[in-house]
Backbone as CSV, one residue per row, in Angstrom:
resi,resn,N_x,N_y,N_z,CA_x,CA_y,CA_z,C_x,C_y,C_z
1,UNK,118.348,113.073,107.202,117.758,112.960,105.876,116.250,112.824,105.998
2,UNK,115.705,113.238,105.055,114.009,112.741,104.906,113.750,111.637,104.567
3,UNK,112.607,110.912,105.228,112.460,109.660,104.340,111.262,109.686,104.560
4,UNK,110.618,109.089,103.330,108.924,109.008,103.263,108.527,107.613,103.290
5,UNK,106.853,107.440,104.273,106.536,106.331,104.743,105.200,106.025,103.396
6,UNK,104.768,105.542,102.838,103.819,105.397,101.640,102.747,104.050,102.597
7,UNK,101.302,105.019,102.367,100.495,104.048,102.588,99.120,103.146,101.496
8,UNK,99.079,102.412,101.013,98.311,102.033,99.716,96.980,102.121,100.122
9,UNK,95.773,102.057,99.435,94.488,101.693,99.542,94.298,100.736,100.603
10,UNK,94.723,99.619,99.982,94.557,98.181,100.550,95.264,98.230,101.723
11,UNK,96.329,99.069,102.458,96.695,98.511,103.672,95.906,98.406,105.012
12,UNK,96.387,97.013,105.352,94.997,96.935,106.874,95.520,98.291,107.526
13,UNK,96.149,99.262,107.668,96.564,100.109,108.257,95.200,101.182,107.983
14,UNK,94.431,100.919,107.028,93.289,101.798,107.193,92.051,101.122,107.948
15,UNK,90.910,101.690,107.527,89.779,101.171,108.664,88.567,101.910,107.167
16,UNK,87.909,100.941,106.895,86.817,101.604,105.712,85.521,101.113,106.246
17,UNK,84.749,102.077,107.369,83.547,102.506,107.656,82.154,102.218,106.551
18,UNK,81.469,101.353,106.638,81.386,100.076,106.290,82.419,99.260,105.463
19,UNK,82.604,98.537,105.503,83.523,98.008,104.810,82.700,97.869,103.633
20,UNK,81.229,97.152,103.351,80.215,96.494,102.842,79.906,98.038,101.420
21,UNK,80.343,99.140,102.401,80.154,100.299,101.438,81.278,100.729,100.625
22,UNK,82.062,100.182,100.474,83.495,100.351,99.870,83.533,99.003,98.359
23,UNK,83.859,99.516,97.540,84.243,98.413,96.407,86.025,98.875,95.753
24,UNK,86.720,97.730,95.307,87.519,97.502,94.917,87.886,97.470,93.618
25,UNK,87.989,98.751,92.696,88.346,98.610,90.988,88.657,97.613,90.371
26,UNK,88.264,97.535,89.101,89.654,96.413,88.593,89.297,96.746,87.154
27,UNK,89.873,95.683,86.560,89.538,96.284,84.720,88.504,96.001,84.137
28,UNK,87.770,95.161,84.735,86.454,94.900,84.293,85.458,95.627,85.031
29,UNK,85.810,96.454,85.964,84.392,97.264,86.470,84.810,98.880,85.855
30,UNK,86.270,99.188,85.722,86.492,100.580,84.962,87.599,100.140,84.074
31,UNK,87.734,100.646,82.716,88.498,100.627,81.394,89.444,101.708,81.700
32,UNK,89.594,102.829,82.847,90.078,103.329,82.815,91.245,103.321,84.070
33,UNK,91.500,102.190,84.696,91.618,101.554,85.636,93.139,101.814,85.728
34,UNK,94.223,101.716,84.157,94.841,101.577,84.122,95.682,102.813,83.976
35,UNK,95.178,103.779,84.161,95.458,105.433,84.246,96.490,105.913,85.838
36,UNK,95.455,105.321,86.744,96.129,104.964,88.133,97.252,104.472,88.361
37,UNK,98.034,105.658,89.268,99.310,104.407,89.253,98.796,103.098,90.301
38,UNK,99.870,101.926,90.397,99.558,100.673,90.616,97.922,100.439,90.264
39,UNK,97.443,101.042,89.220,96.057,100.413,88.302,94.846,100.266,89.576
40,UNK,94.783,100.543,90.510,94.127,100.117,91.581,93.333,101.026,92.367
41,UNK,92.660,101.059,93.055,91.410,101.958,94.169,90.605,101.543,94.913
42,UNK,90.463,102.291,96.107,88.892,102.161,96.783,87.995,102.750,96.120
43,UNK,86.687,103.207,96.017,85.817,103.791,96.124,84.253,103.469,96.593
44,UNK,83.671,104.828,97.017,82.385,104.262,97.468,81.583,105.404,96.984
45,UNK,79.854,105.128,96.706,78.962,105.993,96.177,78.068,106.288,97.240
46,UNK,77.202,107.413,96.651,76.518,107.652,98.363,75.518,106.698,98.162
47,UNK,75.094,106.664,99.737,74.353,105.958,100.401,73.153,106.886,101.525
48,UNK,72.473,106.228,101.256,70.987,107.339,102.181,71.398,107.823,103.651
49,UNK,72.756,107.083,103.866,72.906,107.720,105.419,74.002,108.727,104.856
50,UNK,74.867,108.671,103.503,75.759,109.188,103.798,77.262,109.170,104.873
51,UNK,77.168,107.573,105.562,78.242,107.622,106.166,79.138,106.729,106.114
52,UNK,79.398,106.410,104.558,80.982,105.971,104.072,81.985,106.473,104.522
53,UNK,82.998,105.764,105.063,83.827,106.602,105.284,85.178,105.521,105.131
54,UNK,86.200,106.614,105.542,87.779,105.479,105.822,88.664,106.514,107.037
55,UNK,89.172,106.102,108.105,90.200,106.566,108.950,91.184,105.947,108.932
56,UNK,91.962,106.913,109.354,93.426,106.067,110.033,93.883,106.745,111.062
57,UNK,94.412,106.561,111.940,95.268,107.200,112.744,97.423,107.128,112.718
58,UNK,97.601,108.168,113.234,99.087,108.113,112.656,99.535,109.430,114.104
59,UNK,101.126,109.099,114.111,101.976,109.687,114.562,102.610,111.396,114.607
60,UNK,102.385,112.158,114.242,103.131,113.043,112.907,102.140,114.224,113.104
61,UNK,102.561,114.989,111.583,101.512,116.389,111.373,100.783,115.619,110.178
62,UNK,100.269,116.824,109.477,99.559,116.121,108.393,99.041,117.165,107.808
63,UNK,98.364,116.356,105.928,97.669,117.244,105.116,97.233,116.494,104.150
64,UNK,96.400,116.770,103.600,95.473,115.846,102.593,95.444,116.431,101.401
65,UNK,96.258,115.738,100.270,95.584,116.221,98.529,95.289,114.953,97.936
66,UNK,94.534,115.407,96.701,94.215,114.663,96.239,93.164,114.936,94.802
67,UNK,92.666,114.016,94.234,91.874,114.772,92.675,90.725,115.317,93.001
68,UNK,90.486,116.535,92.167,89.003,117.141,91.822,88.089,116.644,90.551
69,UNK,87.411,115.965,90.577,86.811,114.923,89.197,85.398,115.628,89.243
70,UNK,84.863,116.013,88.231,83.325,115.975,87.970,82.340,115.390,88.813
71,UNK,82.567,114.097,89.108,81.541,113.591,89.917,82.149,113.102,91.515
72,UNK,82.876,114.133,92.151,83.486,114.225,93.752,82.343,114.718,94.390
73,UNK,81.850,114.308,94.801,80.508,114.894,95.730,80.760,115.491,97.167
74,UNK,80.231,115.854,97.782,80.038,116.369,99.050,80.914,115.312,100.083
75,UNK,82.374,115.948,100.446,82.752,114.825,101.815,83.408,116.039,102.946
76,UNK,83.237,115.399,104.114,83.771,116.027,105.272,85.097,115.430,105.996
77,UNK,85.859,116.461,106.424,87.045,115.251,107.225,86.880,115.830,109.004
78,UNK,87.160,114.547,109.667,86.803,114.727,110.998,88.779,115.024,111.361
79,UNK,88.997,115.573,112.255,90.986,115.413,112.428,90.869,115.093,113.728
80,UNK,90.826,114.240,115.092,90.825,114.733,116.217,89.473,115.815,116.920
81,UNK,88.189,114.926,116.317,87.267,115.099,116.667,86.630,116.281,115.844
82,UNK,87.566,117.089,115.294,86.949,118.270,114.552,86.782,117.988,113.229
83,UNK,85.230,118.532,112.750,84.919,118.388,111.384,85.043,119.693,110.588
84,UNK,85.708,119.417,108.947,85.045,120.522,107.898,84.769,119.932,107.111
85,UNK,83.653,120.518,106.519,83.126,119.779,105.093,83.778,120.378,103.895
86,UNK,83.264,119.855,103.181,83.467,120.551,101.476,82.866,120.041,100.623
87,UNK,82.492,121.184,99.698,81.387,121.007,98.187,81.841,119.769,97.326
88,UNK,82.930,119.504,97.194,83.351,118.426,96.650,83.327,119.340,95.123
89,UNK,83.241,118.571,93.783,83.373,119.543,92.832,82.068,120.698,92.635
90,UNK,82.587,121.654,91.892,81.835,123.118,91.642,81.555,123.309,90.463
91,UNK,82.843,123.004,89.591,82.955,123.616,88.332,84.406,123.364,87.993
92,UNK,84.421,123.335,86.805,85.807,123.851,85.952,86.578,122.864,85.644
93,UNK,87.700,122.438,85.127,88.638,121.330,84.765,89.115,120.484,85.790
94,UNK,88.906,118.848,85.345,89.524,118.008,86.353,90.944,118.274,87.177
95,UNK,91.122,117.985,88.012,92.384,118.512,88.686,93.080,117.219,89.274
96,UNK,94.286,116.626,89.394,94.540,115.673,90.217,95.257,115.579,90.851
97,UNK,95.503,117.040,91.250,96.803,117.114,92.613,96.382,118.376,93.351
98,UNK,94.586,118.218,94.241,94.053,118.864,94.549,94.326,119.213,96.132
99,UNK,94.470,120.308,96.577,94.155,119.922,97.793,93.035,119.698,98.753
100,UNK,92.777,118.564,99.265,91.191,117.852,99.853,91.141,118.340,101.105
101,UNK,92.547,118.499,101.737,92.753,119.101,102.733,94.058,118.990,103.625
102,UNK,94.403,119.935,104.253,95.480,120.439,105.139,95.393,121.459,106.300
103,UNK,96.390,121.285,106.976,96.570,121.768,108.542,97.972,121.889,108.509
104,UNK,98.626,123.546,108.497,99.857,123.157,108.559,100.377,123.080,109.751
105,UNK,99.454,124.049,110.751,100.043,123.794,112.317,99.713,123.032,112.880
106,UNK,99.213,121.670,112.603,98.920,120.803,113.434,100.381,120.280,114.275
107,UNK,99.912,120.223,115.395,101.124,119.210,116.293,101.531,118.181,116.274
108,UNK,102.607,117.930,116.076,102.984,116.385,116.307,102.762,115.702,117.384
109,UNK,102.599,114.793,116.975,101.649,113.944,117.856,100.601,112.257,117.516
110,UNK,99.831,112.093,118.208,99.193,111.050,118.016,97.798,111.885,117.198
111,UNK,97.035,111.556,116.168,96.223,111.784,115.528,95.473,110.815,114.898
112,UNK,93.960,111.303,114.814,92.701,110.638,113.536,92.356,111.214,112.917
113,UNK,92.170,110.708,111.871,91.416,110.930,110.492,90.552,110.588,109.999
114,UNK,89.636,111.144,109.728,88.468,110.459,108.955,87.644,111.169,107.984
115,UNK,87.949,110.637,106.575,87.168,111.324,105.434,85.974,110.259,105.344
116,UNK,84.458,111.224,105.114,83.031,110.270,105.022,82.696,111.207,103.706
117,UNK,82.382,110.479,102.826,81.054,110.463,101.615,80.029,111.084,102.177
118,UNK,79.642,112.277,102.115,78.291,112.958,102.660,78.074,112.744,101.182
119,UNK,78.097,112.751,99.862,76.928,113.026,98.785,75.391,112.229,98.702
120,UNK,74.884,113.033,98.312,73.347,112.226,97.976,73.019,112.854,96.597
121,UNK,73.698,113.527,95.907,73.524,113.833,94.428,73.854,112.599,93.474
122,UNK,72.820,111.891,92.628,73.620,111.341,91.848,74.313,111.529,90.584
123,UNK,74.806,112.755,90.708,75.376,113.223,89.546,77.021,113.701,90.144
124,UNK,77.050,113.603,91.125,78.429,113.584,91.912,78.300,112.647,93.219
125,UNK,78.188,111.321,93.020,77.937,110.291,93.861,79.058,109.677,94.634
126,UNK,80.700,109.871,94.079,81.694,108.726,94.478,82.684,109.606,95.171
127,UNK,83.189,108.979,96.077,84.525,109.455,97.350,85.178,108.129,96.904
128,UNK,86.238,108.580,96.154,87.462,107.248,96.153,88.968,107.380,96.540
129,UNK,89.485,106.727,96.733,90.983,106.585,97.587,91.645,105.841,97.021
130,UNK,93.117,106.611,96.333,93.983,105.619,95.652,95.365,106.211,96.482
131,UNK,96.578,105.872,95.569,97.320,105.011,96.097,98.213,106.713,96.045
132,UNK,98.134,107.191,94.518,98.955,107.743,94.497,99.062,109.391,94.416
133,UNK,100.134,110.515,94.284,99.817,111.939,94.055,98.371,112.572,93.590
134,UNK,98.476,112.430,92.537,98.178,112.657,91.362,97.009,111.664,90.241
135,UNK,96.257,111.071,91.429,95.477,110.030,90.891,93.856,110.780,91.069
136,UNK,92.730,110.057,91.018,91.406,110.079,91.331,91.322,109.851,93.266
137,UNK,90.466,110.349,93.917,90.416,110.173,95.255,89.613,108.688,94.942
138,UNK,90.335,107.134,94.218,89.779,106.490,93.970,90.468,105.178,95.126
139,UNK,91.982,106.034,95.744,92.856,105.596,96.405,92.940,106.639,97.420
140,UNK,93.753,105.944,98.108,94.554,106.620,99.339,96.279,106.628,99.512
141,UNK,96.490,107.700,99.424,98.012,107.598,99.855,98.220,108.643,100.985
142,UNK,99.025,107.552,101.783,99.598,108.527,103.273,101.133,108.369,103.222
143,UNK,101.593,109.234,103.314,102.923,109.799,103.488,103.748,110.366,104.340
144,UNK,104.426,109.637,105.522,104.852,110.208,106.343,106.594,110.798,106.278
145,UNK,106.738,111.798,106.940,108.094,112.677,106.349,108.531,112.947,107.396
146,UNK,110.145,112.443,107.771,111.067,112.897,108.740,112.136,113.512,108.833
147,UNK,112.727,113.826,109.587,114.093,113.761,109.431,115.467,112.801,110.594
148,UNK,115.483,111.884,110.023,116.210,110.615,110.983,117.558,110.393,110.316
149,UNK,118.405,110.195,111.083,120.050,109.146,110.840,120.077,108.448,110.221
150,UNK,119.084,107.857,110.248,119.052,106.189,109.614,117.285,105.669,109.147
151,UNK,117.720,105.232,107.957,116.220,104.574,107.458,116.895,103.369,106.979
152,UNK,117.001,102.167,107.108,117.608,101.187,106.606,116.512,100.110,106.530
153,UNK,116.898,99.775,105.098,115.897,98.707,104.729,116.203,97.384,104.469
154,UNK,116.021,96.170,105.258,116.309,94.845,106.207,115.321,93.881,104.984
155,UNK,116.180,93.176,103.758,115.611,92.236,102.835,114.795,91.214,103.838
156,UNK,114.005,90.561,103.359,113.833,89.515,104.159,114.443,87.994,103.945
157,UNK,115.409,88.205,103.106,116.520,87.289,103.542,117.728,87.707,104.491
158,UNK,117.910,88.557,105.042,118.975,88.935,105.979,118.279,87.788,107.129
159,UNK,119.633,87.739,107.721,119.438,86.717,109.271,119.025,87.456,110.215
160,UNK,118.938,88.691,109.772,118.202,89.856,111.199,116.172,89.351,111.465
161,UNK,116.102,88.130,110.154,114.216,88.234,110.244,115.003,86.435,110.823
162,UNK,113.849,86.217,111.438,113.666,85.103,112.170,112.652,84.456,112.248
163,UNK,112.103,83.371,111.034,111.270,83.159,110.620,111.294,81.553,111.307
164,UNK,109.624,81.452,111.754,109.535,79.855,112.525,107.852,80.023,112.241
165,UNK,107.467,78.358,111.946,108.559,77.475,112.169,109.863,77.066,110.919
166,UNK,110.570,76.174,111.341,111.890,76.013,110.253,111.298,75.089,109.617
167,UNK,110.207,74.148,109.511,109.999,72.779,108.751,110.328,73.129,107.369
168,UNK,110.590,72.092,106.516,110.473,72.405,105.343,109.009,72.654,104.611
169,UNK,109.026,73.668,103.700,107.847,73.983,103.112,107.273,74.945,104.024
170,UNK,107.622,75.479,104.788,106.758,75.997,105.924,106.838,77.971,105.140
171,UNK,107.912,78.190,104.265,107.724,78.796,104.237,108.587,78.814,102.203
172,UNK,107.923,79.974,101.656,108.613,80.085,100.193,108.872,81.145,99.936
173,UNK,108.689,81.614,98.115,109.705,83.138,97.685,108.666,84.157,98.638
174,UNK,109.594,85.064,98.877,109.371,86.359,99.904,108.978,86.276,101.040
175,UNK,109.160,84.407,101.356,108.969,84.657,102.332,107.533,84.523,102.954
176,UNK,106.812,83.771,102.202,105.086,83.695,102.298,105.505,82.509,102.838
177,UNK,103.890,82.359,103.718,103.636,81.372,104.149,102.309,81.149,104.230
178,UNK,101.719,80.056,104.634,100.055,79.716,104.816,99.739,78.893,106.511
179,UNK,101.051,78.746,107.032,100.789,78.243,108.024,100.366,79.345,109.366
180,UNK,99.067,78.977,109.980,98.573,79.379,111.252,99.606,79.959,112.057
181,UNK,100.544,79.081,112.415,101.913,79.037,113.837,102.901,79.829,112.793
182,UNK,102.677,80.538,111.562,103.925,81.241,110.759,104.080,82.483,111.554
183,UNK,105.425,82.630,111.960,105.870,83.884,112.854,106.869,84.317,112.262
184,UNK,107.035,85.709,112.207,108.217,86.582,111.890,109.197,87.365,112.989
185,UNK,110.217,86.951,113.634,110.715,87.776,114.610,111.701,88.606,114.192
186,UNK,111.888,89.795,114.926,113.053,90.570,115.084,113.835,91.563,116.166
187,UNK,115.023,91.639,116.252,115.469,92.370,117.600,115.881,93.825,116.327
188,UNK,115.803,95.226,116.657,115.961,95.939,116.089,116.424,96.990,116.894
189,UNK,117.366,98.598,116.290,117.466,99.183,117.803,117.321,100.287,116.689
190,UNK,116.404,101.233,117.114,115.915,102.462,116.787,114.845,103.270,117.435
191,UNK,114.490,103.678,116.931,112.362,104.648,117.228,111.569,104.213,116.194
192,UNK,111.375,103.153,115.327,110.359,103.128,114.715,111.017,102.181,113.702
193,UNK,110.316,100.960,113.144,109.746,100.228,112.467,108.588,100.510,111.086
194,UNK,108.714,99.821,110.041,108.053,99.318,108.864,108.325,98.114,108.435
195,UNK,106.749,97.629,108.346,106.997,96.131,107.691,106.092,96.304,106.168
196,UNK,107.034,95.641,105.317,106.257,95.957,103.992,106.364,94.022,103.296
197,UNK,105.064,93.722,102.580,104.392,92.575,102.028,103.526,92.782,101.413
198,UNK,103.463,91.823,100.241,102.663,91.428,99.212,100.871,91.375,99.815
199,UNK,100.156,91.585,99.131,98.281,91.649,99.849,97.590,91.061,98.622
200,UNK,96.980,89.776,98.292,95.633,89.559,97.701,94.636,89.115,98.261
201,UNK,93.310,88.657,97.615,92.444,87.799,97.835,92.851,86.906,98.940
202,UNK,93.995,86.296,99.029,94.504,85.271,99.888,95.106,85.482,101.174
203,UNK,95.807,86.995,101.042,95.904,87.344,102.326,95.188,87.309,103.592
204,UNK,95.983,86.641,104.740,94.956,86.348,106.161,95.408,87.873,106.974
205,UNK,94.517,88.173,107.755,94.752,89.259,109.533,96.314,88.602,109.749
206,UNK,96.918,89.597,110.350,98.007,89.041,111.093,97.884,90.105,112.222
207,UNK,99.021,89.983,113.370,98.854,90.985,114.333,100.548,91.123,114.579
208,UNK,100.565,92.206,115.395,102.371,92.710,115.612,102.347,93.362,117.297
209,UNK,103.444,92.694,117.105,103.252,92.864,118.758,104.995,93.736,118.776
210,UNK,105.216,94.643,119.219,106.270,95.502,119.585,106.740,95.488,120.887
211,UNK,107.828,95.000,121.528,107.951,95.411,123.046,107.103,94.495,123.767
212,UNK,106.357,93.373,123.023,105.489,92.623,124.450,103.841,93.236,124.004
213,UNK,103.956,94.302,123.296,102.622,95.219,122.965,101.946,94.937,121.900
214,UNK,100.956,93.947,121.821,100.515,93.260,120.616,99.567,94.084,120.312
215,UNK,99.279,94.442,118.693,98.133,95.101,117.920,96.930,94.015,117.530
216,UNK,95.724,94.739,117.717,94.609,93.356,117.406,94.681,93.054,115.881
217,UNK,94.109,91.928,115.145,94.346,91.572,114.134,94.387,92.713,112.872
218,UNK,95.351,92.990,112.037,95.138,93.526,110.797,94.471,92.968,109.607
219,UNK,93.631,93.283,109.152,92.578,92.288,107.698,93.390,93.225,106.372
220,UNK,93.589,92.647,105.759,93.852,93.389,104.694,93.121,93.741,104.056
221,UNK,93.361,95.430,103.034,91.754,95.325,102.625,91.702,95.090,101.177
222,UNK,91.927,94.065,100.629,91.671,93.445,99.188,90.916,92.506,99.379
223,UNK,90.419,92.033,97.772,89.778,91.099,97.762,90.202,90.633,96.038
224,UNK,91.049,90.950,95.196,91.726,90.588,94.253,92.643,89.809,94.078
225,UNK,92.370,88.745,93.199,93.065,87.195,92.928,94.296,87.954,92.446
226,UNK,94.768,88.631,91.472,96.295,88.724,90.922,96.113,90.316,90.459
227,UNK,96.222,90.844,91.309,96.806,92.442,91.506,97.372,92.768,90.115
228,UNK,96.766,93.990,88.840,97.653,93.881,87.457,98.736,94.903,87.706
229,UNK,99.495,94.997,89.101,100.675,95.455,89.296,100.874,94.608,90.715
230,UNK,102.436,93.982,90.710,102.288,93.357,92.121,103.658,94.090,92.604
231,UNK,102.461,95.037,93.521,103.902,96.188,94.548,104.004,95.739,95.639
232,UNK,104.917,95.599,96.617,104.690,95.450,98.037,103.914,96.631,98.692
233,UNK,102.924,96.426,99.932,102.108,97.295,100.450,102.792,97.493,102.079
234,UNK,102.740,98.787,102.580,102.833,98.234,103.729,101.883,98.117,104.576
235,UNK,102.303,96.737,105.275,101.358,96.455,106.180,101.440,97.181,107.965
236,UNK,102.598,97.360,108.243,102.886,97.953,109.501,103.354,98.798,109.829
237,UNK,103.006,99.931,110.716,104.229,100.955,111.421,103.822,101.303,112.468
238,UNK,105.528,101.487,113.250,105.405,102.077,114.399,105.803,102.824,114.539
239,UNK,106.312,104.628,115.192,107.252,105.157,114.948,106.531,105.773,116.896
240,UNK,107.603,106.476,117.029,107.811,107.427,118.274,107.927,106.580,119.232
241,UNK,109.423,105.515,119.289,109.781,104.723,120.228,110.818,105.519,120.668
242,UNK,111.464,104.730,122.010,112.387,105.647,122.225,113.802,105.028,121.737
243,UNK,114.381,105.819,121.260,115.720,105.218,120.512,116.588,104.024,121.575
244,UNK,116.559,103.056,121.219,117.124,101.588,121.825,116.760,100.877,121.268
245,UNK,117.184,99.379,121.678,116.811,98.105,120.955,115.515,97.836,121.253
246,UNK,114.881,97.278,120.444,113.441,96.410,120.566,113.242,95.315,119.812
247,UNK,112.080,94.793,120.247,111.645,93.171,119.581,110.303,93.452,119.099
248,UNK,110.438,93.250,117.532,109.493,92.860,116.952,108.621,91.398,116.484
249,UNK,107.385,91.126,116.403,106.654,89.717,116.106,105.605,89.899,115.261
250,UNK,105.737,89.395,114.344,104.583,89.526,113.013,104.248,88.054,112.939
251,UNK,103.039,87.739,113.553,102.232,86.908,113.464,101.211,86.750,112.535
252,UNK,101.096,85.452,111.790,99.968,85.106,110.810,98.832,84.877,112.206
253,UNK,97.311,85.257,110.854,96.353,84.762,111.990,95.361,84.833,111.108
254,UNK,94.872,83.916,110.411,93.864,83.194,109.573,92.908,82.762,110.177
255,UNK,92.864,82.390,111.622,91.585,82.606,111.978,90.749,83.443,112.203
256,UNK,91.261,84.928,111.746,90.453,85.912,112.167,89.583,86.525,110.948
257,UNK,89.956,85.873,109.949,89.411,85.662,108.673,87.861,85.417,108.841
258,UNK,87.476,84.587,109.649,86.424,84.132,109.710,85.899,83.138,108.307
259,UNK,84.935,83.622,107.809,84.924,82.150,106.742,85.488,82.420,105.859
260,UNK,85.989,83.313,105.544,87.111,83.285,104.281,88.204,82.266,104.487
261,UNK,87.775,80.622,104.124,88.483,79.469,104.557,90.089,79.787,103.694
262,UNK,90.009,80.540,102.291,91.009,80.729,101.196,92.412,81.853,101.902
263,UNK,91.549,82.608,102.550,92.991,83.585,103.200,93.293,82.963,104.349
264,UNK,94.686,82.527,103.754,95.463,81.988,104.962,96.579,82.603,104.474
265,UNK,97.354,83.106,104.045,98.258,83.749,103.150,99.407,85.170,104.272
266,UNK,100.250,84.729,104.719,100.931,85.969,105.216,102.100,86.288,104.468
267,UNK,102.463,87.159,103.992,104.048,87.568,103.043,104.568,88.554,103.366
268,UNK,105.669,88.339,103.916,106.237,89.436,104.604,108.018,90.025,103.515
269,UNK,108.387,91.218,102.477,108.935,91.347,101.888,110.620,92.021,102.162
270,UNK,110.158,93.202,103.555,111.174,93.820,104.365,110.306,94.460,105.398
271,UNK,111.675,94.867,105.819,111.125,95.863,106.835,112.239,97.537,106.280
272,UNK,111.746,98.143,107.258,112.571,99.634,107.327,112.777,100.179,108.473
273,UNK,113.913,100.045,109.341,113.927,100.463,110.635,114.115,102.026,110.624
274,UNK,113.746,102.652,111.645,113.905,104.515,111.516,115.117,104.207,113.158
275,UNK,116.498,105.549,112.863,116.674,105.563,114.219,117.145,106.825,114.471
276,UNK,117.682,107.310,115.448,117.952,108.404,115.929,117.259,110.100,115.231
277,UNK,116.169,109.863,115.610,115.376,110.722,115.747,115.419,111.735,116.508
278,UNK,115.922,113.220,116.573,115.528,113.701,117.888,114.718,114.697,118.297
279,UNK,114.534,114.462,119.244,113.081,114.950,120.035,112.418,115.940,118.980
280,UNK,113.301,117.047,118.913,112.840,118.254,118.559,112.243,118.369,116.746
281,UNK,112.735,117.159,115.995,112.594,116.881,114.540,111.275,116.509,114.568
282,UNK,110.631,116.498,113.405,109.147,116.555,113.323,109.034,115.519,111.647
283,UNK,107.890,114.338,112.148,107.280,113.424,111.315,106.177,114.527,110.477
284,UNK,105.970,114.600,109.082,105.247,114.831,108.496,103.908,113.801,108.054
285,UNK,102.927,114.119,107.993,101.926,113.360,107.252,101.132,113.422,106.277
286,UNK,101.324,113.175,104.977,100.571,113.849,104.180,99.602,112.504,103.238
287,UNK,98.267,112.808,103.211,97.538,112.064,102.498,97.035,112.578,101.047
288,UNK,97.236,111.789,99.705,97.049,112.013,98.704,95.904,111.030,97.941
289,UNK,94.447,111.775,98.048,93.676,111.089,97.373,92.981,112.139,95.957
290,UNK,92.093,111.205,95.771,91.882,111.338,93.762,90.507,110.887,94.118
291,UNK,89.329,112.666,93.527,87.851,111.863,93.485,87.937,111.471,92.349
């Protein structure tokens, strides 16, 4: 069967090249905020260097759509070291299920991405990244597409999550916690993993360690007290293991926050294990942004 992997704006799973150059929508900075699905976005305006940007790297093939808006300015995407640019808008009616870009023969495989804000017009100034199809490139959505046996999705009340410590209070609904030493374990047997949780203002870095193989801290990338849609995001994936059992560890880590003394916050909602994959089947990747 196919199953699709959805990646939001806000997941630490991206990387936004300054960060400092990136701002976060809400209803008081656009009225139109609420047009978006989950109401939400990145975006950034140019800057004299021109080098806003956001990457990710991923597993898979890939292709990029996303909106054509009046004021989409000049951006380039790097794939695996190679760049193309584009005019960003030209002319003619808004569009929001554009394509920004695609590769259909790309190989499966390990891959980067990186779309940068080249504009210096201020009359087409903003590169934004939302969440969904058919939105403004005010969001980001990544989408990964397989074909696997099994996609099974693990509540986080099943006894398969193994949550410590046990004190009381240590942990509440979905599964949040604020404590430093808050750990999430799991034994799982497939090729690939998803962990999906709640992200605000309060959210701390956590890190995931697979197999003994720990990832350096994830930051989430919000900075919003009460989200005016509260979706789960995901925060993790792994995929192209080799089909067997493994151990997963989702660690809180609030010290990596630095002075953000308020995010201490980890919430972990499910997971989605992938299994029997084989060799010859192919992960899709597709990114959907909206200028």
């Amino acid at each position: 069967m196919l199953v699709n992997t959805t990646v939001s704006h806000i997941s630490p799973l991206l990387y936004y090249i300054p960060r400092s150059a990136w701002y976060e929508a809400t209803l008081q900075s656009d009225s139109n905020i609420l047009s978006y699905p989950n109401a939400s976005y990145h975006a950034t305006n140019f800057t004299t260097s021109g080098s806003a940007s956001v990457s990710f790297s991923w597993y898979g093939k890939g292709e990029a759509f996303g909106g054509y808006r009046s004021y989409l300015g000049p951006y380039k995407v790097t794939l695996d070291g190679n760049t193309t640019t584009y005019d960003g808008y030209t002319g003619g009616p808004d569009q929001y299920a554009f394509q920004l870009f695609g590769i259909m023969d790309l190989p499966v495989g390990q891959h980067h991405l990186r779309i940068t804000n080249t504009g210096v017009d201020p009359a087409r100034p903003t590169l934004d990244l939302d969440y969904a199809r058919d939105t403004n490139l005010f969001l980001l959505q990544l989408i990964f597409e397989g074909e696997t046996d099994s996609a099974v999705t693990v509540d986080h009340t099943s006894d398969k999550c193994v949550w410590s410590p046990q004190s009381a209070g240590a942990w509440v609904v979905d599964d949040t916690t604020s404590l430093a030493s808050g750990q999430m374990g799991m034994n799982f047997t497939g090729t690939g993993i998803a962990v999906y949780g709640s992200l605000d203002a309060h959210s701390a870095p956590f890190s995931v360690s697979v197999d003994g193989a720990s990832s350096p801290p994830l930051a989430p990338n919000t900075a919003v007290l009460s989200p005016i849609m509260n979706v789960t995001t995901l925060l993790y994936v792994k995929t192209g293991l080799l089909q067997g059992t493994h151990e997963m560890l989702v660690e809180n880590d609030p010290v990596s926050s630095g002075t953000n003394a308020t995010a201490t916050r980890m919430s972990i909602a499910s997971v989605v294990v992938f299994s029997d994959v084989d060799a010859g089947e192919q992960w899709v990747f597709l990114i959907c942004v909206d200028f």
